[in-house]
C-alpha positions in Angstrom: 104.7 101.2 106.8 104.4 97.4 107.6 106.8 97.2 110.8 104.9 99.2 113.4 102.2 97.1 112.1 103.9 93.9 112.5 105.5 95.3 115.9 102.3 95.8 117.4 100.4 92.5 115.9 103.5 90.4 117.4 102.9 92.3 121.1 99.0 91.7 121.1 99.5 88.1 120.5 102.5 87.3 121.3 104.0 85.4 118.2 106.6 86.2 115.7 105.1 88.2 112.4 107.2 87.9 109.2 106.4 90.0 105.6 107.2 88.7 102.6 107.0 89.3 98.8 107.1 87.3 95.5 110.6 88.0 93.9 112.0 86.0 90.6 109.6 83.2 90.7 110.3 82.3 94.7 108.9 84.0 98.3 110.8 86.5 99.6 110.9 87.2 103.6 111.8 90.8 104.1 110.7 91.6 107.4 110.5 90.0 110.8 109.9 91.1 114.0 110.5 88.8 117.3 107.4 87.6 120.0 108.2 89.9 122.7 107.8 85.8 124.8 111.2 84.7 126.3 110.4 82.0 123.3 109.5 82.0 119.8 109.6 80.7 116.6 110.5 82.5 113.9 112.1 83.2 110.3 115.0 84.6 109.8 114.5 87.7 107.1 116.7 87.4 103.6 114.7 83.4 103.6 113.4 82.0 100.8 111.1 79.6 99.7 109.2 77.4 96.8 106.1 79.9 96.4 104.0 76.5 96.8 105.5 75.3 99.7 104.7 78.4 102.1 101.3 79.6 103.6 102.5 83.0 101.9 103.9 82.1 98.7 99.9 80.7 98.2 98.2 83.9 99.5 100.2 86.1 97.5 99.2 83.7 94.5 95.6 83.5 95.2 95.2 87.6 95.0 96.9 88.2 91.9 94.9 88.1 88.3 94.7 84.8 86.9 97.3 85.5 84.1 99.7 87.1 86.8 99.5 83.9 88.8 100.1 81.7 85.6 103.1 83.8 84.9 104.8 83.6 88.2 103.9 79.5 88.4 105.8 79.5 84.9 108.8 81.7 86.3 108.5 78.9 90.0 109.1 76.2 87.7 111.4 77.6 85.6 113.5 78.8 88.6 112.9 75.6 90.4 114.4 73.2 87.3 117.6 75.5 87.3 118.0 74.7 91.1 116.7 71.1 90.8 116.8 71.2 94.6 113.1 69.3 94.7 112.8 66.5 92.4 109.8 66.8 89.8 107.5 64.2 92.0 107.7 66.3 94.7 106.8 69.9 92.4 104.2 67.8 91.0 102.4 67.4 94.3 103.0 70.7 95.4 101.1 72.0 91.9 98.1 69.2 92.2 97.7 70.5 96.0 97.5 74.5 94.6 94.2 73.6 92.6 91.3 75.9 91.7 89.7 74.7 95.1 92.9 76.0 96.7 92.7 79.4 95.6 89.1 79.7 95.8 89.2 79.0 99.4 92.0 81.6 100.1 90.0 84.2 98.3 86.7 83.7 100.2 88.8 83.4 103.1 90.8 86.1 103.0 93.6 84.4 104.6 94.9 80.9 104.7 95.2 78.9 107.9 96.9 75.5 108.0 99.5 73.1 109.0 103.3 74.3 108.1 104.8 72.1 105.4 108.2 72.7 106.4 108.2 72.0 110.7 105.7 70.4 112.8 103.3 71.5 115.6 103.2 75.2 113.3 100.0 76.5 112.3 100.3 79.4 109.5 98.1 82.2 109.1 98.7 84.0 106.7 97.0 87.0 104.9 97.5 89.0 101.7 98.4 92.9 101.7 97.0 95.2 98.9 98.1 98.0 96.8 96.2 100.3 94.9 95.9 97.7 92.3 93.8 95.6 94.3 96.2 93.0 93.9 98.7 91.5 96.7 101.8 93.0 97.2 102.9 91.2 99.9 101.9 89.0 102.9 101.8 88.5 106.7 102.3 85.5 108.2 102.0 84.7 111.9 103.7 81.0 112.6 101.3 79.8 115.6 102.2 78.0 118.1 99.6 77.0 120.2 100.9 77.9 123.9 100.9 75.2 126.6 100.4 77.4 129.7 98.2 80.3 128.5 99.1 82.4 131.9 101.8 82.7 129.8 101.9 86.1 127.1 98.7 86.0 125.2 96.3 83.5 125.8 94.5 84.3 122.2 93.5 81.7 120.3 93.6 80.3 116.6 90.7 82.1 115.6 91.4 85.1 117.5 94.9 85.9 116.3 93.7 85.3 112.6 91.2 88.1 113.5 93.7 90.6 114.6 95.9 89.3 111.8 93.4 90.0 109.0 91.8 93.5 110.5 96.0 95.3 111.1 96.7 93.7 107.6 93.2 95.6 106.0 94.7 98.7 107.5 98.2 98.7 106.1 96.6 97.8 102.7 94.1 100.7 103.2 97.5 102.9 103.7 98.6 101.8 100.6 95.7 102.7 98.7 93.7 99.3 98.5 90.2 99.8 98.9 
């Protein structure tokens, strides 16, 4: 149900859409589909990531029940000491940063909307999708570039693509029974 969704959010704005889900204590990208621009950025589905370290992994946090999200940070760091690619300063930071304030703001937000950790000049949006539960299943994240010459593609803005990224994503998880 999520790729015609994610087909027709990356024509209307003309930026790469990728889906992904929480899966043994990391994020998950399962789905990506391509700006239709001669250029994009993208990532590549089958990715993973620290859950802290992506727009995604923290929305999918933020909109689970507090005991959920305490048991997926405790699977992270479990998962995250067996792979002791990061060293514990830098997992430190990353779980200071991810504070009450954090989440809050994601909630009341709906979304999150910030700098990438991982490459420069990229602006995340990212927002959750809901089940039936209530609770998110999964989440959409746009990597936005801001375009240099707007007569090229889609001249939407910041603001504007978070928009259409929040009202396909509130359909999808309407699909799926959220309510």
């Amino acid at each position: 149900k999520s790729l015609p969704m994610m087909r027709e959010v990356a024509q209307l704005c003309n930026h790469s859409v990728h889906l992904s889900i929480y899966y043994a204590g990391k994020l998950l990208v399962i789905s990506q589909v391509d700006s239709p621009s001669s250029f994009n950025y993208s990532v590549k589905a089958g990715s993973n990531f620290d859950l802290l370290e992506t727009s995604s992994g923290r929305v999918l946090l933020a909109f689970q029940t507090k005991e959920e999200r305490e048991r997926r940070l405790k699977r992270r760091k479990l998962f995250m000491n067996l792979q002791k690619k990061k060293t514990t300063t830098i997992l430190v930071a990353l779980e200071k940063k991810f504070s009450s304030k954090t989440i809050n703001k994601i909630i009341k937000n709906k979304c999150e909307v910030v700098k990438s950790l991982q490459v420069n000049g990229v602006t995340n949006i990212s927002v959750p999708i809901f089940d039936h539960t209530n609770n998110a299943i999964a989440a959409v994240t746009i990597p936005f570039l801001q375009r240099v010459d707007r007569n090229i593609g889609s001249g939407l803005s910041l603001a504007e693509t978070t928009k259409l990224l929040k009202n396909h994503s509130i359909k999808l998880s309407n699909k799926l029974g959220y309510n």
